[in-house]
PyMOL CGO cylinders between C-alpha atoms (Angstrom):
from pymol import cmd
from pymol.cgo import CYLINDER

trace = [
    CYLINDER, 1.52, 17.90, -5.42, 4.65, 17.20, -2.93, 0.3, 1, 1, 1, 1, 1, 1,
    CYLINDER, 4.65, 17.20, -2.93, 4.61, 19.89, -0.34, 0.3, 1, 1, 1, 1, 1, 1,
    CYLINDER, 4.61, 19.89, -0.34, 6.92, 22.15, 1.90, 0.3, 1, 1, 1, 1, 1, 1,
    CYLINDER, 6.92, 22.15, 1.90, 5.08, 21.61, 5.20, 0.3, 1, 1, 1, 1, 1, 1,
    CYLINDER, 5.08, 21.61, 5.20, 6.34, 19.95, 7.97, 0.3, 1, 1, 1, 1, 1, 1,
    CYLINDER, 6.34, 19.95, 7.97, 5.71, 16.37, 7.94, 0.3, 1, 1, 1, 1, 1, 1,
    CYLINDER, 5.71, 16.37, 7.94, 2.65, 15.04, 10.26, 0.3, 1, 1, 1, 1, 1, 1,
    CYLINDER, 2.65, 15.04, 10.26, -0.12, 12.56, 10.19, 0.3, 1, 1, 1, 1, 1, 1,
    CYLINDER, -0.12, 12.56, 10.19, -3.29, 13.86, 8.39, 0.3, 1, 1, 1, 1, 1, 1,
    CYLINDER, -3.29, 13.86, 8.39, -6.96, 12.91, 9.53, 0.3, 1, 1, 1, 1, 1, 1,
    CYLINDER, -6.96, 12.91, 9.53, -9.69, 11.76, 7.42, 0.3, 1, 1, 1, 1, 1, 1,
    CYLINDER, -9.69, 11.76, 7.42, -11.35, 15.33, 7.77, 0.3, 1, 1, 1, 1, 1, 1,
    CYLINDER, -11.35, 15.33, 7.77, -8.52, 17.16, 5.93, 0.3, 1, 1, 1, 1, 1, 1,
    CYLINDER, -8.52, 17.16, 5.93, -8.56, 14.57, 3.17, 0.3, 1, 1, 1, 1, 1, 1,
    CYLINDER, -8.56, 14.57, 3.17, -12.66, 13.81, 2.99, 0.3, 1, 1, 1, 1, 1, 1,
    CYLINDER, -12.66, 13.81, 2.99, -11.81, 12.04, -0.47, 0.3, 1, 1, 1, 1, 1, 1,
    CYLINDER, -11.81, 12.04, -0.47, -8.83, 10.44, 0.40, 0.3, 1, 1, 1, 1, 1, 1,
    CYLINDER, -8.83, 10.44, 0.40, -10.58, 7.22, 1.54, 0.3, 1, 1, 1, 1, 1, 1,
    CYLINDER, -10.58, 7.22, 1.54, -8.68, 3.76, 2.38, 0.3, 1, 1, 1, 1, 1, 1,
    CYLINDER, -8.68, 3.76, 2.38, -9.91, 2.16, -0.48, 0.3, 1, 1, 1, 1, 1, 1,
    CYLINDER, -9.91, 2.16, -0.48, -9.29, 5.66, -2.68, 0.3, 1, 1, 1, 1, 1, 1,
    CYLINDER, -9.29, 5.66, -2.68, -5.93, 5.66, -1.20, 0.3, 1, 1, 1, 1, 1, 1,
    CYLINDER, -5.93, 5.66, -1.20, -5.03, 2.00, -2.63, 0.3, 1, 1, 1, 1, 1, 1,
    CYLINDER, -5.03, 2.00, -2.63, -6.65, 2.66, -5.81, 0.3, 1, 1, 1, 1, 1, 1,
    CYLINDER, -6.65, 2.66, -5.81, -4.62, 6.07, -6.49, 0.3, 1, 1, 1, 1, 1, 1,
    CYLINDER, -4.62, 6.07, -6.49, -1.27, 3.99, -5.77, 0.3, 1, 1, 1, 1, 1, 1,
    CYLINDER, -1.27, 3.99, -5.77, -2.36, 0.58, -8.14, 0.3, 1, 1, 1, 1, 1, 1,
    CYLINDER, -2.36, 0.58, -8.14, -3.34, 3.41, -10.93, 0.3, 1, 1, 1, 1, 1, 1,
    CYLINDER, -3.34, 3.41, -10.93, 0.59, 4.21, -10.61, 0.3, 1, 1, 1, 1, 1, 1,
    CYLINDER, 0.59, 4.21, -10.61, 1.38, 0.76, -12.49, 0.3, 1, 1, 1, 1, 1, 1,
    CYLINDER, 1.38, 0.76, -12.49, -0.29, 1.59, -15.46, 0.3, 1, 1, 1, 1, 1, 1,
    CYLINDER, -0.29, 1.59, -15.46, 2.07, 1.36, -18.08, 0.3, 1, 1, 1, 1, 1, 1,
    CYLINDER, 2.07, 1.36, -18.08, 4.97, 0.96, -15.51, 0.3, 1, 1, 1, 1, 1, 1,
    CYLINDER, 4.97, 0.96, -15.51, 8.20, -1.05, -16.78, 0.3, 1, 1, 1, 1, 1, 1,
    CYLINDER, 8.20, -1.05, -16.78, 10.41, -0.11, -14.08, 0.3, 1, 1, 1, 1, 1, 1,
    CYLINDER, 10.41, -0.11, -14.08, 10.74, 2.01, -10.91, 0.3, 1, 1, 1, 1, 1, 1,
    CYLINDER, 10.74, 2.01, -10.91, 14.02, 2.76, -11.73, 0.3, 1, 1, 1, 1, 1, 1,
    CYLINDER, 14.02, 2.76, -11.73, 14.20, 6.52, -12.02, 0.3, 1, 1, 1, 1, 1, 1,
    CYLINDER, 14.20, 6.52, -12.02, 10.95, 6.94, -10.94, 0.3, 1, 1, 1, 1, 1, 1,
    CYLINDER, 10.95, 6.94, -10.94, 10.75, 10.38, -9.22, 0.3, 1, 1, 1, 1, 1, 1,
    CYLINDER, 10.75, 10.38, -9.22, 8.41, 12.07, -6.12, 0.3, 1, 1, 1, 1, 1, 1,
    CYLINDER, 8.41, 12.07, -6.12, 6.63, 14.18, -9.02, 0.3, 1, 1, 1, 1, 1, 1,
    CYLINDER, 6.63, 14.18, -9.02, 5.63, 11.48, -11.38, 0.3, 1, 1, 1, 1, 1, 1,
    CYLINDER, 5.63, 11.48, -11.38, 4.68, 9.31, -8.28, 0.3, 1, 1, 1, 1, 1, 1,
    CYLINDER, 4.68, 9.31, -8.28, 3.00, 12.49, -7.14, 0.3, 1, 1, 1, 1, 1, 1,
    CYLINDER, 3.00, 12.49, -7.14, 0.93, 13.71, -10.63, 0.3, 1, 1, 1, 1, 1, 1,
    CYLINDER, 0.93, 13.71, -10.63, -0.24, 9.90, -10.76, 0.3, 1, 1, 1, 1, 1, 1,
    CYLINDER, -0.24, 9.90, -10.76, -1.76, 9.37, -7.70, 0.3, 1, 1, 1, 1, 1, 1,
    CYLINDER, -1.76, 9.37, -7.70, -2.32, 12.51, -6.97, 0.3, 1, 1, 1, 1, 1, 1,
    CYLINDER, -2.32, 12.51, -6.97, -1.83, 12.08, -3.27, 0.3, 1, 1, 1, 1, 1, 1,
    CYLINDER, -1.83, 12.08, -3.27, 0.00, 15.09, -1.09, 0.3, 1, 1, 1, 1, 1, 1,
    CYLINDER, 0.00, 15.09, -1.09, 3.23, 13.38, -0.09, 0.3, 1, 1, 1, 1, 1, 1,
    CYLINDER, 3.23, 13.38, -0.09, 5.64, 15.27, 2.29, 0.3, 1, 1, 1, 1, 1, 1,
    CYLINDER, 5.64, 15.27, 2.29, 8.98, 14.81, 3.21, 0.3, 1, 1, 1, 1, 1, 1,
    CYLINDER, 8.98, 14.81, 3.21, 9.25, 12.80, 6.84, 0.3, 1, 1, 1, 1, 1, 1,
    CYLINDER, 9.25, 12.80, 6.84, 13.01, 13.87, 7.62, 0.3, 1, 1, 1, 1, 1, 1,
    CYLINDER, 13.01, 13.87, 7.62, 13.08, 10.12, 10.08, 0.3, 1, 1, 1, 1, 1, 1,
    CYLINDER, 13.08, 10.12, 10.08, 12.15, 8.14, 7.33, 0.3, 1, 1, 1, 1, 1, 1,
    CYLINDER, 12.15, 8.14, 7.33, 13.86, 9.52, 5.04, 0.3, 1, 1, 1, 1, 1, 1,
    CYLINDER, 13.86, 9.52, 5.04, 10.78, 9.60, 2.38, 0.3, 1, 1, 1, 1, 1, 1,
    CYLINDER, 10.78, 9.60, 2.38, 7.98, 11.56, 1.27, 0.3, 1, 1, 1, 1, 1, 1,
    CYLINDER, 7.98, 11.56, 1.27, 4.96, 9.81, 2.70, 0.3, 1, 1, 1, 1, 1, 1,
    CYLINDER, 4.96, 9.81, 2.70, 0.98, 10.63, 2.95, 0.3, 1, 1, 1, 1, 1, 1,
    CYLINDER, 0.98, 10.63, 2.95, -0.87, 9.30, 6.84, 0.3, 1, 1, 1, 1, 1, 1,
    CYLINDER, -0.87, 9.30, 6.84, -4.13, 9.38, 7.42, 0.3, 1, 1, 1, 1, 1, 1,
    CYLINDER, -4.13, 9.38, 7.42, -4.39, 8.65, 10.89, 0.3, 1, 1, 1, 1, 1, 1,
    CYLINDER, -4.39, 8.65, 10.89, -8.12, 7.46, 12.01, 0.3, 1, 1, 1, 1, 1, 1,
    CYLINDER, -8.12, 7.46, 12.01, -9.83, 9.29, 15.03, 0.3, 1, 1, 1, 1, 1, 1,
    CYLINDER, -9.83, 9.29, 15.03, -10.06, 7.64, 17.73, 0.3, 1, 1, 1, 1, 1, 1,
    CYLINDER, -10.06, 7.64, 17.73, -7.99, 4.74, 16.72, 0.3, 1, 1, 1, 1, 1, 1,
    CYLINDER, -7.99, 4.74, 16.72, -4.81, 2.99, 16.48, 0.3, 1, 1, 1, 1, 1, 1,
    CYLINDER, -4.81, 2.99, 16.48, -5.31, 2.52, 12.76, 0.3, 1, 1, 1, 1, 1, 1,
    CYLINDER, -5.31, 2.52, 12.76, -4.06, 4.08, 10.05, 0.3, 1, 1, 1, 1, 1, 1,
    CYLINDER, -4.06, 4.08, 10.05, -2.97, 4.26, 6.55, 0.3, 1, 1, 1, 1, 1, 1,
    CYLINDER, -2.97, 4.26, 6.55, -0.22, 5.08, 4.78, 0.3, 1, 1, 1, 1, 1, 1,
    CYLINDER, -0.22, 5.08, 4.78, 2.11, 5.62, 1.59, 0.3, 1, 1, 1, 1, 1, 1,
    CYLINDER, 2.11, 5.62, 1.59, 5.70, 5.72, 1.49, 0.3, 1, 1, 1, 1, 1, 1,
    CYLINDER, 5.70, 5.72, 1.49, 8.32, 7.17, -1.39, 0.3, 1, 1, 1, 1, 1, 1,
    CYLINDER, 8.32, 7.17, -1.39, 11.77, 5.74, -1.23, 0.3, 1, 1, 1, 1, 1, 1,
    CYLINDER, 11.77, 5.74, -1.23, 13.37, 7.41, -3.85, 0.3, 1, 1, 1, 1, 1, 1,
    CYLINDER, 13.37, 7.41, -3.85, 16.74, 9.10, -2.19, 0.3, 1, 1, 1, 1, 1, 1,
    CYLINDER, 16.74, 9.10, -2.19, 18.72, 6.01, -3.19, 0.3, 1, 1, 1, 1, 1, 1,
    CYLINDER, 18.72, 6.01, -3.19, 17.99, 2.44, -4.88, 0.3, 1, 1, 1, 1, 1, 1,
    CYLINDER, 17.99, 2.44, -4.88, 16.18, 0.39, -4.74, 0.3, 1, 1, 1, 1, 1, 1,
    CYLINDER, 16.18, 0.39, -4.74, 13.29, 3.23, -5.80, 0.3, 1, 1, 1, 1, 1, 1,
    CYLINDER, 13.29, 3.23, -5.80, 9.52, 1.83, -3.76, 0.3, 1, 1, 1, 1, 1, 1,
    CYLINDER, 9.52, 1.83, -3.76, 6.44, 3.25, -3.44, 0.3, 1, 1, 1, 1, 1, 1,
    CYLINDER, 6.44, 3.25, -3.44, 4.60, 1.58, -0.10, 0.3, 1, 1, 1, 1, 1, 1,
    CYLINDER, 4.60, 1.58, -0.10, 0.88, 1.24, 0.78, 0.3, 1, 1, 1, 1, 1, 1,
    CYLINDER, 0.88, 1.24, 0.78, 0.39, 0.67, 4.22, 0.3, 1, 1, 1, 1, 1, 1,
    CYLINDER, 0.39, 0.67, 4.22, -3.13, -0.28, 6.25, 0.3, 1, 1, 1, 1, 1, 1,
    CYLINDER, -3.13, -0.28, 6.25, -1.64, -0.65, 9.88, 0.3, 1, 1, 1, 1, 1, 1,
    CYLINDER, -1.64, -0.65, 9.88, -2.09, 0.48, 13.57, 0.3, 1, 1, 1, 1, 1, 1,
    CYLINDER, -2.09, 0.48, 13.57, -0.25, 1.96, 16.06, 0.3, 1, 1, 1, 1, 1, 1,
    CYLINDER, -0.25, 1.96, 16.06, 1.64, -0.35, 18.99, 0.3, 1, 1, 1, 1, 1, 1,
    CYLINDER, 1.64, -0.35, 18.99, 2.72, -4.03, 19.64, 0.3, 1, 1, 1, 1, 1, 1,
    CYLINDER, 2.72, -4.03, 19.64, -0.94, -5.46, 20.17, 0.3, 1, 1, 1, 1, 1, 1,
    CYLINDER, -0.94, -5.46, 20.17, -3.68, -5.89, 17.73, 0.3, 1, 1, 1, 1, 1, 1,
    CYLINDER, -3.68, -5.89, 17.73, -6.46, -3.62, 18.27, 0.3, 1, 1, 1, 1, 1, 1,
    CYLINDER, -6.46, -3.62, 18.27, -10.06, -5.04, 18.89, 0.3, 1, 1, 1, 1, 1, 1,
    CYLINDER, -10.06, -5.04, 18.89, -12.42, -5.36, 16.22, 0.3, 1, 1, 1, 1, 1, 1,
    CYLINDER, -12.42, -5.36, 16.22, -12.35, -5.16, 12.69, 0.3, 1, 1, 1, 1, 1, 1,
    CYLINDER, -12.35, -5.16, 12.69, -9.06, -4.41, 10.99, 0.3, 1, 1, 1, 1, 1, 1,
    CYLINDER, -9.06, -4.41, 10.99, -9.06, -1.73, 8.55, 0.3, 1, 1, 1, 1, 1, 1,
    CYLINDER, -9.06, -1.73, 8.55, -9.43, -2.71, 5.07, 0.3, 1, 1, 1, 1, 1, 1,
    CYLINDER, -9.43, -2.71, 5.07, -8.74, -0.58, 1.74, 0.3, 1, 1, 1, 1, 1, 1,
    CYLINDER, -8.74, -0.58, 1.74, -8.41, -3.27, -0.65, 0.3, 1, 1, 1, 1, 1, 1,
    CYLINDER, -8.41, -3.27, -0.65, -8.90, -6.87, -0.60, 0.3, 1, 1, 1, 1, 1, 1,
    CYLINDER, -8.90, -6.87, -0.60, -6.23, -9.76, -2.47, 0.3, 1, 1, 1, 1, 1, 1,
    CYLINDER, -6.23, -9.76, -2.47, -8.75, -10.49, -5.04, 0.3, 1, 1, 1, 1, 1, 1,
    CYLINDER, -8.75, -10.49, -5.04, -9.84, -7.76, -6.21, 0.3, 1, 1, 1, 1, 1, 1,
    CYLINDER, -9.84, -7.76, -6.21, -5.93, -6.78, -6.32, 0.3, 1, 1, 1, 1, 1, 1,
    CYLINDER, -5.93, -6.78, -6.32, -5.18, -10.23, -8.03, 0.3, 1, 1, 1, 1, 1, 1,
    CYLINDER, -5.18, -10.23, -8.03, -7.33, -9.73, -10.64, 0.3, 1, 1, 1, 1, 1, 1,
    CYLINDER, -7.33, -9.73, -10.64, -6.80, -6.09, -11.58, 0.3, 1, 1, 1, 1, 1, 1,
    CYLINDER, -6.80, -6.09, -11.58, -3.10, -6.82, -11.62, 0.3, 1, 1, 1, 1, 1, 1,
    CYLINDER, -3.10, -6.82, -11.62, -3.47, -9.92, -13.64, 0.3, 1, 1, 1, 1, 1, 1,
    CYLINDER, -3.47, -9.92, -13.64, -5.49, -8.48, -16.13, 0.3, 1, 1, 1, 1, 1, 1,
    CYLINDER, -5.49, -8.48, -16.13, -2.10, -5.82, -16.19, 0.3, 1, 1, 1, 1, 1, 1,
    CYLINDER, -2.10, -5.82, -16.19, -0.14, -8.54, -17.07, 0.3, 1, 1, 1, 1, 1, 1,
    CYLINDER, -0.14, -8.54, -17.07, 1.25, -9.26, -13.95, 0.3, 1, 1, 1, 1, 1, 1,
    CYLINDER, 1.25, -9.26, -13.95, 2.21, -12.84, -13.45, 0.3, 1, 1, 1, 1, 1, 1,
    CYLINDER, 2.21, -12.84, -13.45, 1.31, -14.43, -9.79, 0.3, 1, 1, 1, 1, 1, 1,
    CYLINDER, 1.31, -14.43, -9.79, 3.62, -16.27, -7.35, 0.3, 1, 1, 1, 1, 1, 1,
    CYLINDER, 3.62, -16.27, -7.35, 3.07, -17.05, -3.58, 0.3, 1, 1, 1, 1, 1, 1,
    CYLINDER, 3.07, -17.05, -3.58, 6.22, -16.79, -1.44, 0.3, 1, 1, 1, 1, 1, 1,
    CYLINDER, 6.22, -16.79, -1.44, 5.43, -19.32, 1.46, 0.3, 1, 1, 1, 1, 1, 1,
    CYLINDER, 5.43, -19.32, 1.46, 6.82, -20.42, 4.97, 0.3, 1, 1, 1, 1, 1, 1,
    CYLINDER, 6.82, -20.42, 4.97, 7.86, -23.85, 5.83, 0.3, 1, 1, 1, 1, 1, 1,
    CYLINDER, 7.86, -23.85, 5.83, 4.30, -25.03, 6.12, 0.3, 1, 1, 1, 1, 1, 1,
    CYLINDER, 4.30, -25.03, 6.12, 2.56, -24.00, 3.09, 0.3, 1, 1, 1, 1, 1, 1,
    CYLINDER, 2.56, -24.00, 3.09, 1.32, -20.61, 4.40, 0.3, 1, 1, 1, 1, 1, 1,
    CYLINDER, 1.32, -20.61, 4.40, 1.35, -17.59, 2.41, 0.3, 1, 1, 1, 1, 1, 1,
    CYLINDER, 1.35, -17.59, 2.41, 3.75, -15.02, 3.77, 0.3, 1, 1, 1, 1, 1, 1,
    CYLINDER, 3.75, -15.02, 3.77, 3.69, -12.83, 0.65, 0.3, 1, 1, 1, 1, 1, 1,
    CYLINDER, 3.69, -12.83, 0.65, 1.88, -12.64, -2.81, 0.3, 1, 1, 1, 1, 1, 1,
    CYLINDER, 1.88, -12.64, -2.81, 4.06, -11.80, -5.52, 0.3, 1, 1, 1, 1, 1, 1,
    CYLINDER, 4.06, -11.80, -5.52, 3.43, -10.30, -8.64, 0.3, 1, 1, 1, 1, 1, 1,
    CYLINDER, 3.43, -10.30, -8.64, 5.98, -9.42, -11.23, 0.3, 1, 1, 1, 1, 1, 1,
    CYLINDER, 5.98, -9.42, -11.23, 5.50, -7.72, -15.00, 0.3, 1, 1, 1, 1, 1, 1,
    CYLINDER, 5.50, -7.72, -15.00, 8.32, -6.57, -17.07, 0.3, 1, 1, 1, 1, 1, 1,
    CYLINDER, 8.32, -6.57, -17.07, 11.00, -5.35, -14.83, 0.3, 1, 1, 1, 1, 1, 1,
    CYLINDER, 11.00, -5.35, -14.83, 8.25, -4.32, -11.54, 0.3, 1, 1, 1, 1, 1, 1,
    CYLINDER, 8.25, -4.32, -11.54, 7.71, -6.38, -8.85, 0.3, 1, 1, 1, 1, 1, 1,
    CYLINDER, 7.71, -6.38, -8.85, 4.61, -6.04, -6.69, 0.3, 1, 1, 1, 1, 1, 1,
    CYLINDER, 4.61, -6.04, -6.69, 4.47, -7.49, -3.37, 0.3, 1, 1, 1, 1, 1, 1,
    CYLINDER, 4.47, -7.49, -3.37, 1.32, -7.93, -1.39, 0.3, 1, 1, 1, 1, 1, 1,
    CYLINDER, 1.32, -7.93, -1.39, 1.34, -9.21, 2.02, 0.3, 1, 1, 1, 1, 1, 1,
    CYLINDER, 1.34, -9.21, 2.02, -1.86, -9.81, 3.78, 0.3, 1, 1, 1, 1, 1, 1,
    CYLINDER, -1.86, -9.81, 3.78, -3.12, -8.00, 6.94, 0.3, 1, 1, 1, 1, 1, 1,
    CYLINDER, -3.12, -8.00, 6.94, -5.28, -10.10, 9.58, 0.3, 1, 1, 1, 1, 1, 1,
    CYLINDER, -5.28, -10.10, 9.58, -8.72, -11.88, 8.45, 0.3, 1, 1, 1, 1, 1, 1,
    CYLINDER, -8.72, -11.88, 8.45, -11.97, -10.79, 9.01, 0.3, 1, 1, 1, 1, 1, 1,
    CYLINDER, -11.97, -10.79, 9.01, -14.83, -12.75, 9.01, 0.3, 1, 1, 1, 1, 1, 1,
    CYLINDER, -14.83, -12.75, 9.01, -17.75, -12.32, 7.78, 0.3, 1, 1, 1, 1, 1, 1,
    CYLINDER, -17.75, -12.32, 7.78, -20.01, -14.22, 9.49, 0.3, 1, 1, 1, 1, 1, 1,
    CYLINDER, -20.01, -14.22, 9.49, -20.37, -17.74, 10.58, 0.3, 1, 1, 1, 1, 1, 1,
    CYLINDER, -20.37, -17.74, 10.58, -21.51, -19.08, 7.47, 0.3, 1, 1, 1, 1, 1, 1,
    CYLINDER, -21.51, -19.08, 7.47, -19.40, -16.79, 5.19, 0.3, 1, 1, 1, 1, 1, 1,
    CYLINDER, -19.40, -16.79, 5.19, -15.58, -16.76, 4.12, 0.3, 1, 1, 1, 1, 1, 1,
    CYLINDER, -15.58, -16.76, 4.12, -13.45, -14.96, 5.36, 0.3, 1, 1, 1, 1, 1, 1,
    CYLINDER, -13.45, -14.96, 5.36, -12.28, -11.35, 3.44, 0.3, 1, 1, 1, 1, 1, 1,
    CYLINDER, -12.28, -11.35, 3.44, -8.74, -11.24, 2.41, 0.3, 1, 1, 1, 1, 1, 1,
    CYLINDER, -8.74, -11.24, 2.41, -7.15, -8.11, 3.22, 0.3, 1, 1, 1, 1, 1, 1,
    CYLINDER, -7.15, -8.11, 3.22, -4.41, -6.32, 2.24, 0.3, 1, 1, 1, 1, 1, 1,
    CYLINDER, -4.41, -6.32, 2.24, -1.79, -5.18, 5.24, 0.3, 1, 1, 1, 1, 1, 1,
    CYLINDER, -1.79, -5.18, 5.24, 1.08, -3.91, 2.60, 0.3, 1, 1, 1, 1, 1, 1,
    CYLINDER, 1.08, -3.91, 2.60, 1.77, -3.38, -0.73, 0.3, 1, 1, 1, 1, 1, 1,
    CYLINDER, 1.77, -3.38, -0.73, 5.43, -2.69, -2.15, 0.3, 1, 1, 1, 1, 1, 1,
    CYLINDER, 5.43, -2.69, -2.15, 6.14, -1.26, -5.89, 0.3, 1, 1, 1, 1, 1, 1,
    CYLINDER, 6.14, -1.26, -5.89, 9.98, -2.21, -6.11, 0.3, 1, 1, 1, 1, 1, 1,
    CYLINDER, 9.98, -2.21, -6.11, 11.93, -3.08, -9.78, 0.3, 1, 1, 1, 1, 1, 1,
    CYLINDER, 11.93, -3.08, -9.78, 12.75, -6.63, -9.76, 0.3, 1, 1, 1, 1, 1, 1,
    CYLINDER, 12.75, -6.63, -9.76, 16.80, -8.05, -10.07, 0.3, 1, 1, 1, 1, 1, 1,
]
cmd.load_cgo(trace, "trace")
């Protein structure tokens, strides 16, 4: 599924089915079974998700964008493979310094991640700042680390919590 084409950002209309929350699902469906990313290559990464990843000759990586119209947002994901440490990268981001208004965009949410991972196997840590905030959720199972880090909140409503979104997820092997 990797390609030969030079590298650019897709829209949604090339990839109808290729969805943000599709997206994040196709790249948690590449820990099933995982023990390690260790010698995990751009075709097994590639026949699991089955996402078109090219090679981005700045990055260094083979990576899939789908870059909304009409907005800074986007979302992304990233093969490291050239050297160690191997990671595979899920992105839901924007372009520039400043937040865009409105809504941020929002392919998966923590718990929903938290639980499918936990039912895995994956063990749960939060990695927090001086204060007690969450700068990263950790999850860890044999020899793969997942990190999660959250994107802005959205709420809901007045009288409703706030969803939990996810910003980035990393697939590394842990030390």
């Amino acid at each position: 599924m990797t390609s030969t084409e030079p590298f650019r950002p897709n829209s949604p209309a090339e990839y109808p089915e290729l969805t943000p929350l599709e997206v994040g699902n196709r790249v948690l469906r590449l820990l099933d079974g995982l023990k390690t990313t260790d010698g995990l290559t751009l075709d097994e990464v590639a026949a699991k998700t089955g996402l078109p990843l090219k090679y981005e000759p700045r990055g260094k990586a083979h990576a899939l964008i789908i870059k909304l119209q009409e907005s800074p947002w986007f979302y992304s994901v990233v093969y490291r493979g050239a050297k160690p440490p191997i990671a595979v990268e899920l992105n839901y981001a924007y372009d520039g310094d400043t937040p865009p208004a409105g809504e941020p965009l929002c392919g998966l949410e923590l718990e929903v991640v938290a639980k499918r991972l936990k039912d895995n196997g994956f063990m749960m840590r939060i990695d927090e700042d001086g204060i007690g905030q969450p700068l990263a959720y950790i999850f860890r199972r044999d020899r793969v680390d997942v990190q999660v880090v959250l994107a802005p909140s959205i709420s809901r409503g007045q009288s409703a919590t706030s969803r939990l979104c996810i910003g980035q997820l990393m697939i590394t092997s842990a030390d």
